[in-house]
N, C-alpha and C positions, 0 to 999 in steps of 0.2 A: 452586527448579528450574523449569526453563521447560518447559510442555508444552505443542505448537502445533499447534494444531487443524486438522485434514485433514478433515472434513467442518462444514455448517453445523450442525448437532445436536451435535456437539462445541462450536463457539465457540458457542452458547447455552446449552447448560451453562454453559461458564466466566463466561457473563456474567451469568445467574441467580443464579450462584453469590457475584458479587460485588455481589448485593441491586439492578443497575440498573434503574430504573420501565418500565413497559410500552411507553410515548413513547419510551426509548432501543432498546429491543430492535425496535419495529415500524422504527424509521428505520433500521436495521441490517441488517434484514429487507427494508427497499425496496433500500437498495443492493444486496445479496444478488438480489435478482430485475431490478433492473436491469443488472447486472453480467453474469450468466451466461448470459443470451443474446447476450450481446455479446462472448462468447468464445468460444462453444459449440463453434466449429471448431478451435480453438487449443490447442495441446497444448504440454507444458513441450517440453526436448528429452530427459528421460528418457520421454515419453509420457503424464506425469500431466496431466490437464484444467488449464487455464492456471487455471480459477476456484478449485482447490481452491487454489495461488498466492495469490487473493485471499485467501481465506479465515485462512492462515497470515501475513499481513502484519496483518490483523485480529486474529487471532489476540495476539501479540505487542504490540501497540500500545494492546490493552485492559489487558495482564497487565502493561503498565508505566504506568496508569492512567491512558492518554488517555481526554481525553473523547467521548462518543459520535460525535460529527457526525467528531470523528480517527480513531475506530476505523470506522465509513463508510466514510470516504475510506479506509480501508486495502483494502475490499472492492474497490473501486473505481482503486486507484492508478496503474492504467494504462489505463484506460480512452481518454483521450486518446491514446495513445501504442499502444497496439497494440487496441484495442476496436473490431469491425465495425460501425458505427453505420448499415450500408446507403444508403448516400449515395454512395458513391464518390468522397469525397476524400481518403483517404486518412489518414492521423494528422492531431492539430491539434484544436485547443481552440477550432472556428470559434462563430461565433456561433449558429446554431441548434442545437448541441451544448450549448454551454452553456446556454443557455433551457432546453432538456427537462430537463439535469439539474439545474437549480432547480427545476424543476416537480417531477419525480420524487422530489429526495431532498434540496432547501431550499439557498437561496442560502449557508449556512455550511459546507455538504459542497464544494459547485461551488468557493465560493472556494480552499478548501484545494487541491482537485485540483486550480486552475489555478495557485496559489502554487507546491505541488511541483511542477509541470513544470515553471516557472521558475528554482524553485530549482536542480533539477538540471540545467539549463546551466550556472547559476551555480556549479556544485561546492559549494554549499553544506554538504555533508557535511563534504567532504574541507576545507575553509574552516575549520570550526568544530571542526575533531579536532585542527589544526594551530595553534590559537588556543587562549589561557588564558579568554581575553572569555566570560562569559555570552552563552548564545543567547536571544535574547528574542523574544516573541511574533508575526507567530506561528511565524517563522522554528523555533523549535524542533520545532514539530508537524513541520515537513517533513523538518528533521534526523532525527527520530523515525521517521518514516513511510521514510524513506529507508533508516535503519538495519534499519527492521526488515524491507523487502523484500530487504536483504541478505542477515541471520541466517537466513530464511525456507530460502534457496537456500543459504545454509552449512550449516543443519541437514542438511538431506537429501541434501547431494554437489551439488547441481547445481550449484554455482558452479564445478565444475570444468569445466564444458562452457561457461562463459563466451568469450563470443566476441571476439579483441581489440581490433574496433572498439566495445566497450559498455562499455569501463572501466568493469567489475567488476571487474579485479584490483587495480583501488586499493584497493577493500575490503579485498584480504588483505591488504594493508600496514598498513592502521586495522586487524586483529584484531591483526595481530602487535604493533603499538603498542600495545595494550589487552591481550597476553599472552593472549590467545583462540585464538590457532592452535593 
């Protein structure tokens, strides 16, 4: 059974728990502190802090034994995409965004977060739920990370307040194919 973590003292436990060395939980830990100020205004649309969000994508992404710099980038998954980086440009994975987050939390997090942004233009999800083909590297971690920003907001209702220019409702079609609904 999946239990998904709604504060960061909870996904430390679970990650304790699954014996990770101290190198994985501090790099967990920088995402976690670069993440949350860069939300800090942003609220779900039930009103939960958008970071606890991250948390639960983390969350999820470790309990299906990604690896750490995956489970990072889950803290982090939007960052690009809805993160106040105080620059005032707006979303976008520019170039001195990326530089900091190599700096902050190693050029193997920054790659993944700028793969998944790509991928999910690419429907990458929806690509590979509608395909028998193995997902291969690193394309599955995004698949992953995708999924499980999904399951996050299926847990808790909020995909019901999905909005229908953000196709999230393809998801409920991929749970109903998976007999998840």
């Amino acid at each position: 059974m999946l239990v998904i973590a709604r504060t960061v003292a909870h996904l430390f436990r679970q990650l304790r728990a699954q014996d990770r060395p101290l190198a994985e939980l501090e790099l967990i830990r920088r995402a976690y502190d670069v993440g949350t100020p860069m939300h800090s205004g942003r609220f779900e649309v039930d009103g939960t802090p958008f970071h606890v969000h991250g948390l639960g994508v983390a969350s999820l992404a470790a309990q299906a034994g990604a690896p750490s710099a995956v489970v990072a980038a889950g803290v982090l998954h939007n960052a690009y995409n809805t993160g106040d980086w105080g620059d005032g440009r707006g979303s976008g994975a520019h170039p001195a965004r990326r530089e900091r987050l190599r700096r902050e939390v190693g050029p193997e997090v920054e790659a993944i977060l700028t793969g998944l942004k790509d991928s999910r233009s690419a429907h990458l999800l929806s690509s590979a739920m509608e395909s028998d083909a193995d997902v291969g590297e690193p394309e599955r971690w995004y698949v992953l990370l995708d999924l499980c920003d999904f399951l996050d907001k299926w847990d808790d209702g909020r995909i019901a307040y999905g909005l229908p220019d953000r196709d999230d409702r393809r998801f409920v079609a991929i749970m109903k194919k998976l007999g998840l609904d």
